[in-house]
C-alpha positions, 0 to 999 in steps of 0.5 A: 693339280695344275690341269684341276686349276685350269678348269676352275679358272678357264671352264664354263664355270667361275666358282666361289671359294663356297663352290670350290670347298664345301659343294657336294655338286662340283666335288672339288673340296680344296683344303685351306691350303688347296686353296692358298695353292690356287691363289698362288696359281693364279698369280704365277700366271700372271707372272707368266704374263698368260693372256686369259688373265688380264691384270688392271693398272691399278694400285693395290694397297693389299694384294700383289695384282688387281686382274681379272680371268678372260675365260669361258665363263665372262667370255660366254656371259659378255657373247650373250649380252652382246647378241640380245642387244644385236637382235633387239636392234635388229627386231626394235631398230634400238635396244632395251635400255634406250627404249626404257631409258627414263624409266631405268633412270628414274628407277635408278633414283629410286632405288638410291633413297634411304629405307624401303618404298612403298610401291604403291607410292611411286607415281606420288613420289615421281611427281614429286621428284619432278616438282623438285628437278623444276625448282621445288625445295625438298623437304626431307631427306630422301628428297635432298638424296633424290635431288642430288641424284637428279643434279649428278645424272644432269652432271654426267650428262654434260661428259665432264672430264674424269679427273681428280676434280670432277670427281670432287664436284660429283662427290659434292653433289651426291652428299650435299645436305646428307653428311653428318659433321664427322663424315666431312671432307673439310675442303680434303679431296678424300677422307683423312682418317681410316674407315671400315666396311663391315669386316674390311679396311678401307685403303690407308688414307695417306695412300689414298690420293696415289691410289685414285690418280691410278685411276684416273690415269687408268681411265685415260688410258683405256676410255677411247683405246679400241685394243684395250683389254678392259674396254668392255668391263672398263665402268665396272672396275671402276665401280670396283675400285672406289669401293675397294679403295673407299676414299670418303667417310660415307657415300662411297657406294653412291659415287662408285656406281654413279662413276661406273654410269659416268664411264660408260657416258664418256664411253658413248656406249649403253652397251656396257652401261651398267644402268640396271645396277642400283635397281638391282642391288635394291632387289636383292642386296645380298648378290652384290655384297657377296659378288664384292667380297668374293673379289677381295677375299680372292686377292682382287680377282674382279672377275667374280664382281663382272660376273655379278654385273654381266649377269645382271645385265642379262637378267635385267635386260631380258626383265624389261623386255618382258615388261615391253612385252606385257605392256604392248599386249596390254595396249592393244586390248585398251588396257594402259598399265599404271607405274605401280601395276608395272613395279609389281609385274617387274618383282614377279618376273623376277621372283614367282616367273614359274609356278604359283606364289600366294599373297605373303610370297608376293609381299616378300617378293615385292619387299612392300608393306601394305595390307593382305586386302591391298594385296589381293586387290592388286594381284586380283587386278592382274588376274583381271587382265589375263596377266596372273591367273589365280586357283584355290587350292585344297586347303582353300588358300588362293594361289596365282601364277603367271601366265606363260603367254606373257613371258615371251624371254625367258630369264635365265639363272644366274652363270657362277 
């Protein structure tokens, strides 16, 4: 069984515990108490201080270890990732996230506001947001949220130091004018009572404050060390954490991610920036979730949430890319594309890449509410520059592809 163990663990595949009982591809169909054997393997390894499985000095308040499995499948996800940034360089002399750097920035903004958004509102609402960063009150509540994300990016920008206090002063900014009176700290560093997140309990809140100075000294300890094992994964552990431990009432997801980009600032390093995030969970909220609880019903294998991250990284990587791409080709025929008609190529790449979509798998693609008229206008525009083409089929529904000569990087599917 050992042999069985060690393929799940160290092959080209990480599977979920889904994968590992019930998938009639991968035929494992551990029983429960299998599966409690593979857990325990897992830890005996540990216990045997084996070098693929990389424990994190971090206090956990429910499970023996908080680690992750440097096997082949993170291996080849991180190799992957690392080379497209070298060959984007070496092609672009900067890689993807530095030449879309205020967009991604300002997606991340977006992406953060409360309820859907209308995409054909985006540029309306940059504006906005503009207004509001030179001074402009706002005046509703994703505005303060827009604002106060604005004011914790020029924050992080300015590498404070990552302690006990800063994180207080981030926490305060991102919550500022959003915190009903229940959910307020009261001059506490942390909560001060228990939470829940969905089926979960948060850390007990007297262990709190042990909890998050392990990660602070975590962070010191491994932000400039060079040998680190966790150098590479480092901003997205600490992503994981905050939401583990959940130490405020609310607004726990906002600070963990805007941490995760904190880290990878001090760290000097885009490579690991985990900048795409917020946009992606927007996109597909599920994925994260499911990535979270996998790590905690798996006794804090994180391996499962930087598997989430790292392919994410390329997906979102190999999007903006393609957008690059479309955007030049459009250049050179006199054709500037609009922020919207930009959202809009962005939410095909990633759900209609192949084949053809009608306009209601667009509307769902897109998440938006507009009108089947304004949904056509827009896909018909798209057709209009070469970028979709369009057919009737035979029962007379019009039906739209992407064309091939547009997607120069193909995304890949998701490596488990």
């Amino acid at each position: 069984m050992n042999e069985k163990f060690d393929l799940m663990l160290f092959g080209p595949m990480y599977y979920d515990t889904k994968d590992l009982r019930y998938n009639n591809v991968y035929k494992f169909f551990l029983s429960n108490q299998q599966l409690i054997e593979y857990k325990q393997y897992k830890k005996q390894l540990i216990q045997n201080r084996d070098k693929k499985i990389v424990t994190v000095d971090l206090k956990s308040f429910n499970s023996d270890y908080i680690f992750f499995v440097n096997g082949q499948c993170l291996l080849n996800l991180q190799l992957t990732y690392l080379r497209m940034m070298q060959d984007d360089f070496q092609n672009f002399q900067s890689t993807v996230v530095q030449r879309n750097l205020y967009d991604i920035l300002w997606a991340r903004v977006y992406s953060e506001l409360e309820g859907s958004m209308n995409l054909e509102n985006v540029p309306t609402t940059r504006t906005r947001l503009e207004q509001i960063k030179k001074g402009s009150e706002p005046r509703d509540k994703n505005e303060i949220i827009a604002k106060n994300m604005l004011d914790a990016i020029e924050f992080i920008l300015s590498k404070p130091k990552f302690n006990k206090e800063n994180l207080y002063e981030l926490y305060s900014i991102l919550s500022h004018d959003c915190l009903e009176d229940n959910q307020k700290l009261n001059g506490n560093f942390y909560r001060n009572d228990s939470v829940y997140i969905g089926d979960y309990e948060g850390c007990s809140f007297e262990k709190i404050d042990e909890c998050m100075d392990s990660l602070f000294a975590f962070v010191g300890n491994n932000l400039n060390n060079k040998a680190s094992d966790v150098k590479e994964y480092l901003a997205h552990i600490c992503h994981y954490y905050i939401l583990y431990i959940h130490p405020y009432f609310d607004y726990n997801g906002r600070t963990a991610r805007m941490v995760s980009f904190w880290i990878s600032i001090l760290q000097d390093d885009f490579s690991t920036a985990p900048l795409f995030i917020s946009e992606a969970i927007n996109d597909d909220k599920k994925r994260y979730y499911d990535a979270l609880s996998e790590t905690r019903d798996m006794e804090n294998d994180t391996t499962y949430f930087l598997i989430y991250i790292m392919n994410t990284s390329i997906r979102y990587s190999l999007l903006y890319k393609n957008l690059n791409y479309i955007s030049d080709k459009m250049l050179k025929k006199g054709i500037t594309l609009t922020n919207y008609e930009k959202a809009y190529i962005k939410k095909i790449l990633l759900g209609a890449e192949e084949g053809y979509f009608d306009y209601k798998k667009f509307l769902a693609i897109a998440n938006i509410d507009i009108s089947k008229q304004a949904a056509f206008k827009a896909l018909n525009k798209l057709v209009e520059y070469g970028i979709l083409s369009s057919m009737i089929n035979d029962k007379k529904v019009k039906l739209f592809k992407l064309n091939n000569e547009f997607v120069k990087y193909r995304c890949v599917k998701d490596v488990k």
